[in-house]
N, C-alpha and C positions, 0 to 999 in steps of 0.2 A: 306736334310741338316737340320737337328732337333738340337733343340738348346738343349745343357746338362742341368743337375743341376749345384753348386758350384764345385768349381774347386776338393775340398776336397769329393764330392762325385761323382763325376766322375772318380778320382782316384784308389777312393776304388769300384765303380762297376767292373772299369779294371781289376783291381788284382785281383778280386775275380771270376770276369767270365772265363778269358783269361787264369791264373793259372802264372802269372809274379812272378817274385825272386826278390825281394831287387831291387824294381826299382828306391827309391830316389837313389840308390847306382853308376848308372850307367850314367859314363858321355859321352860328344858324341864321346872320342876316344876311348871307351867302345866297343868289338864285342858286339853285342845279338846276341840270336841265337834263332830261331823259327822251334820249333819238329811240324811236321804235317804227317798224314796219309798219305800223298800223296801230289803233287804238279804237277797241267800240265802247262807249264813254257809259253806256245805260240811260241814256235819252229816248230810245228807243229809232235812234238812226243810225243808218247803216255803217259800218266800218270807214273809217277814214284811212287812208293810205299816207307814208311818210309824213310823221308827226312827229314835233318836239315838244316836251311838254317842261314847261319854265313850274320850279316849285320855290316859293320860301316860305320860313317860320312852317313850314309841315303842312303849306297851302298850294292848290293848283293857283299860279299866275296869268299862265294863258296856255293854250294849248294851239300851237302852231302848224299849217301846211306846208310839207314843202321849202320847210327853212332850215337854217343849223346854228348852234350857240353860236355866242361869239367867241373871238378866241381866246383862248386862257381860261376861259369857265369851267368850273366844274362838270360835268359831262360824265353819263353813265351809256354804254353801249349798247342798245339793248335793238339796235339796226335787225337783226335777224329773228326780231318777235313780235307778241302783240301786246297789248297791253288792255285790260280786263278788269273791269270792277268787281272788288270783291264779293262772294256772295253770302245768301242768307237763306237759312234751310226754317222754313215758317212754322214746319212739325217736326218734332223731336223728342225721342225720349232718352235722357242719359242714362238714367239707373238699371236700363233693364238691357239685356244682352241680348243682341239679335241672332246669336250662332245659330246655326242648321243642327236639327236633332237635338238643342238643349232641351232637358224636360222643361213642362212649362213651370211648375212649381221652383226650378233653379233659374228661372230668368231673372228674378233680383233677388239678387244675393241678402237674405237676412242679414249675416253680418255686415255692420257699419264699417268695417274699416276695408272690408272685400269690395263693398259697394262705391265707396271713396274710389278707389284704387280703378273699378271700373270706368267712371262716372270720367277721372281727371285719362286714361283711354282712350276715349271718346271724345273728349274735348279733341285731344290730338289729331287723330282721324278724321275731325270736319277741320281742324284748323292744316294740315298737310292737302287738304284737296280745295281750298281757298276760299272755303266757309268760315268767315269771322263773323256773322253774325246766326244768332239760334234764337229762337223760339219754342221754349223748352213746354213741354206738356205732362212732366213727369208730377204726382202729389210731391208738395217740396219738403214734406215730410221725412222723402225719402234722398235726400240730396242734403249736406252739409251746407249751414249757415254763410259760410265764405265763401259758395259755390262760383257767382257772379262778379269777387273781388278777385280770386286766383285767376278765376280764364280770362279776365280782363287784364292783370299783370303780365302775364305766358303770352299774350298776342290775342287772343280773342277776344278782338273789342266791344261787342257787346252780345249781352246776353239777356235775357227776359223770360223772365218766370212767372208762369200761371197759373190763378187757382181753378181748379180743376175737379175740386171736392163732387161726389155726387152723392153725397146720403151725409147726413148728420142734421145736429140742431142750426136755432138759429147763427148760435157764434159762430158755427163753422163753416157757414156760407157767409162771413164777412171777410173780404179779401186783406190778404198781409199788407204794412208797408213796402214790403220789398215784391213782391205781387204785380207785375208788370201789365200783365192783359188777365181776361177771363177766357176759360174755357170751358162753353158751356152746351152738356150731349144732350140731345135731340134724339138722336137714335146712337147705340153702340156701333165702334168704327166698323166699317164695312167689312173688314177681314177678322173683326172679334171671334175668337173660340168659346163656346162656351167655356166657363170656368177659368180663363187663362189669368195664368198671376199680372198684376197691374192693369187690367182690362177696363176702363172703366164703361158702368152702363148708363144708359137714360135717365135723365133725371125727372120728377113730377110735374108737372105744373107751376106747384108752391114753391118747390127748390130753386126753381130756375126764375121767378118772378123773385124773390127774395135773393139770389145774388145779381141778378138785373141791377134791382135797387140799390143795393148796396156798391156797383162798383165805382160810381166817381164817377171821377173823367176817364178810366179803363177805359179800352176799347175792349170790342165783345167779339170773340170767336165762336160760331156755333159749330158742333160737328152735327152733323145734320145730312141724311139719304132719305131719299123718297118726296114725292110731291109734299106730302100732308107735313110731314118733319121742316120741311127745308122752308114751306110758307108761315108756317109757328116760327118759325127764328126769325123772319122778316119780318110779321105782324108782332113781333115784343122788340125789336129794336137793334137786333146785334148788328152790329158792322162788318162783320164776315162769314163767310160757306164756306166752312173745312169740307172735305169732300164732297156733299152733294151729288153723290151717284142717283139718278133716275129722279132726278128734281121737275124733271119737266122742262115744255120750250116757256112757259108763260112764269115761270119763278125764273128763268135768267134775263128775260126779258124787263122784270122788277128789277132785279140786280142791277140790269145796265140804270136804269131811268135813277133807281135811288143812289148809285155810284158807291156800290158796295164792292169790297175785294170778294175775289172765289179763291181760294187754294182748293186743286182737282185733285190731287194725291193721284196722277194718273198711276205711277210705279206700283202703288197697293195692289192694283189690279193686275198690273203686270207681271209681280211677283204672285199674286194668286195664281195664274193662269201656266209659268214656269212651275208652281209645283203643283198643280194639279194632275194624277192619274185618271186614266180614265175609267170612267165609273163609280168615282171616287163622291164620296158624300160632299157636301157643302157645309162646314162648320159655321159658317158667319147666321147666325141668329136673323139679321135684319133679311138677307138674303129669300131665306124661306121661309120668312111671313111675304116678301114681295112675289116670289111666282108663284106660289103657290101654297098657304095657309090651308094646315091639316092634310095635305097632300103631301106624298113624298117627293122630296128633292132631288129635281135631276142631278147630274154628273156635274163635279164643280168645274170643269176645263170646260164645260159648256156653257155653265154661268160667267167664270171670270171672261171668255171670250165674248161673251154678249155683252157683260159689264163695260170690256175696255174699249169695245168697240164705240159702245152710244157714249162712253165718257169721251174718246177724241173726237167724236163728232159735235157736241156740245163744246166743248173748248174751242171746235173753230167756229160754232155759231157766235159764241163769247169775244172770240177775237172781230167780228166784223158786227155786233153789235156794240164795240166799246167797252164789254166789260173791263175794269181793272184784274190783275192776274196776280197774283205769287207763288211763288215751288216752295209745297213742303214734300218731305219724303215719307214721313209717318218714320224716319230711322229709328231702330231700337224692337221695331217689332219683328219678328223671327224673319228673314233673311234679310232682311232690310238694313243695309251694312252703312254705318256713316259715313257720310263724306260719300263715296263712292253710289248713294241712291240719288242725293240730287243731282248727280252727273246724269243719271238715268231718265230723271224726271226731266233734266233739259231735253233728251232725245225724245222724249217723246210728246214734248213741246212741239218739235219739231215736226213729228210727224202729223201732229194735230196744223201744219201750214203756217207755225211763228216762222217768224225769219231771225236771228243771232239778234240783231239789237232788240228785237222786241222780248226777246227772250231775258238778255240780259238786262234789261229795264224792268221785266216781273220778278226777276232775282234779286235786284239789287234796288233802283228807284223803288218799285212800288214796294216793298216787303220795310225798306228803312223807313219809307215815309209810316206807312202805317202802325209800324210796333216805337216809332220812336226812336230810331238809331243814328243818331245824328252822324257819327262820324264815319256813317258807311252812305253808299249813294251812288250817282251818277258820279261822274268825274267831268268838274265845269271849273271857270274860274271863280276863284272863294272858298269852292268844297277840299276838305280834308284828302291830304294825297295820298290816299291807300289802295293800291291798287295790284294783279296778279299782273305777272308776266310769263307768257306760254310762247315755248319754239314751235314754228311750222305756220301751215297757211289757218285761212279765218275754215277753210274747210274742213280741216281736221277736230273742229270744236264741235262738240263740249268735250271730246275727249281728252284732247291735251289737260285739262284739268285735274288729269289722273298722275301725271308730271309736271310741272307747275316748276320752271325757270329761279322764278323766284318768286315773294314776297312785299311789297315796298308800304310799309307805316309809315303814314306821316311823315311823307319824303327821304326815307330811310330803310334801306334791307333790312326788313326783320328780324332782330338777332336771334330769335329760337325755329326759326325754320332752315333745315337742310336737304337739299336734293335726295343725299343719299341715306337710303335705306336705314334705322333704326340695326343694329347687332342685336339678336336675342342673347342675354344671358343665360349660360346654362343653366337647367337647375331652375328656371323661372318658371312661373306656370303663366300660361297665356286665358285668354276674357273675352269680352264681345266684339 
């Protein structure tokens, strides 16, 4: 979220990039109309080629084949790209810094106003790679009260926050108002360090049936690996599998039949397995109670490779039994860079056999329908016109995401986003 020049030349970068018509001219009962190379909407079908897509009052009106406004319309150029719904990172943590080499002890900054300072960072970095919507997993303890009213003004339209507590009394497994989903462990995340700051671990029995009850109409996130973990979150009711590494074929086989979301966090592993040495211990606690309890733990480049291997193979058992999908990235945890993992997590969507619209349809359909994001989604007629725009062909994705055209709010170039690069100020100190 980069701050513009003056309003006046912001304007004129618009018009002159984007290729806009008589824009003081259009008011908001005004159609626009947006010509683009292509558009994959998040239906989960494939690309459509030469698309016009008709918006008013900050709505898709129709989205056309093969046609062109009429003339004199408003008209934005965008012939040499594609056009992208926005997307939705389902795991997230803002408060804690994912740098390489930070101690773990310095991942969240004690001071409040150092943490602020990160926290609005990171906002930026998933809202520049075209993540407007998060699903945030941090204790909200540790994030400022107006967190979800700032990155909703700045462009990032929604945001959701979860209780995530895993030790206290009863009060404190009763979820905020402002408490959007539950996040509730099963087992600790599958790349947990022992000891790491913000880590959270498994909860009891008691804890986890007492924020069960307590959450409403929340819907329920379980972080959950291992056959035994992953069928306890099904058998108490949660509505979705944060990672679920070695769940088994007959716990996704539930999943599909009960129509429950999986978020794979495939990038965990991948990022485990890019920093693993060889010979290297295995830190993840769940890890080595799985192969081998009171035995020593092989080489972690041999577990993450075993790990990310049976997890794309599950994800394409998932995709042809119907499971529903969403990408989180786990960002926030040590290399796991925002914005830039769910790009990762799409490739390797990919390689688990999605095809682009199915992919963009677990990013964006399934992840808004399920946390409630209304103004993010597929792009139909009715739905909110908020959508990415990326130069080059449908092949070059998910990468383009990493340069990102533009922007478009509610039928409008997002005023706080720019192409070009952020200026470090000297004398600044840089964050996560």
């Amino acid at each position: 979220m980069q701050k513009t020049n003056s309003d006046d030349e912001g304007r004129a970068d618009t018009a002159s990039e984007s290729g806009s018509i008589d824009r003081a001219t259009c008011s908001d009962g005004d159609s626009r109309f947006f010509v683009a190379a292509g558009i994959i909407d998040g239906s989960g079908a494939a690309l459509r080629r030469d698309v016009v897509v008709e918006v008013r009052h900050g709505l898709i009106v129709a989205i056309q084949t093969a046609a062109r406004p009429p003339q004199g319309a408003m008209a934005e150029d965008f012939s040499h790209c594609l056009l992208l719904p926005a997307v939705i990172d389902a795991s997230v943590l803002l408060a804690r810094s994912p740098s390489l080499g930070q101690p773990e002890d310095e991942a969240i900054p004690a001071d409040p106003r150092r943490r602020a300072t990160l926290v609005e960072r990171h906002l930026a970095y998933c809202h520049g790679h075209g993540v407007l919507g998060l699903a945030v997993g941090d204790d909200p303890a540790l994030l400022e009260p107006d967190v979800v009213q700032r990155a909703t003004s700045r462009g990032l339209l929604d945001v959701r926050l979860s209780s995530a507590s895993s030790c206290g009394d009863e009060a404190s497994l009763v979820p905020k108002a402002d408490e959007g989903f539950l996040r509730v462990f099963y087992s600790a995340d599958i790349d947990a360090t022992t000891g790491a700051a913000g880590t959270w671990q498994p909860m009891d029995e008691e804890q986890r049936r007492t924020l069960l009850r307590n959450r409403g109409r929340r819907k329920a996130v379980a972080v959950a690996n291992g056959e035994e973990a992953v069928a306890a979150a099904l058998a108490e009711g949660c509505d979705a599998i944060e990672q679920g590494y070695f769940m088994g074929e007959d716990n996704l086989r539930a999943m599909a039949a009960g129509g429950m979301l999986w978020i794979p966090s495939l990038v965990r592993a991948k990022n485990g397995l890019d920093g693993a040495g060889e010979g290297g211990d295995i830190a993840c606690r769940f890890s080595q109670r799985y192969l081998a309890p009171g035995k020593a733990a092989p080489g972690a480049a041999e577990f993450w490779k075993k790990a990310l291997a049976e997890q794309l193979g599950r994800l394409s058992l998932a995709r042809s039994l119907g499971v529903r999908t969403a990408l989180g990235s786990g960002a926030g945890n040590g290399g796991l860079l925002h914005g830039e993992a769910l790009i990762e997590e799409m490739k390797l969507f990919q390689k688990a056999g999605y095809p682009l619209g199915e992919i963009f349809q677990a990013a964006a359909e399934n992840a808004a329908r399920f946390f409630a994001m209304e103004r993010l989604g597929m792009l139909a007629p009715g739905r909110p016109a908020t959508f990415l725009v990326t130069r080059g062909t449908a092949q070059q994705l998910p990468r383009k995401l990493y340069f990102l055209q533009a922007i478009v709010v509610d039928g409008r170039p997002c005023p706080v986003y720019r192409r070009d690069p952020v200026k470090v100020v000297a004398g600044s100190r840089s964050g996560g």
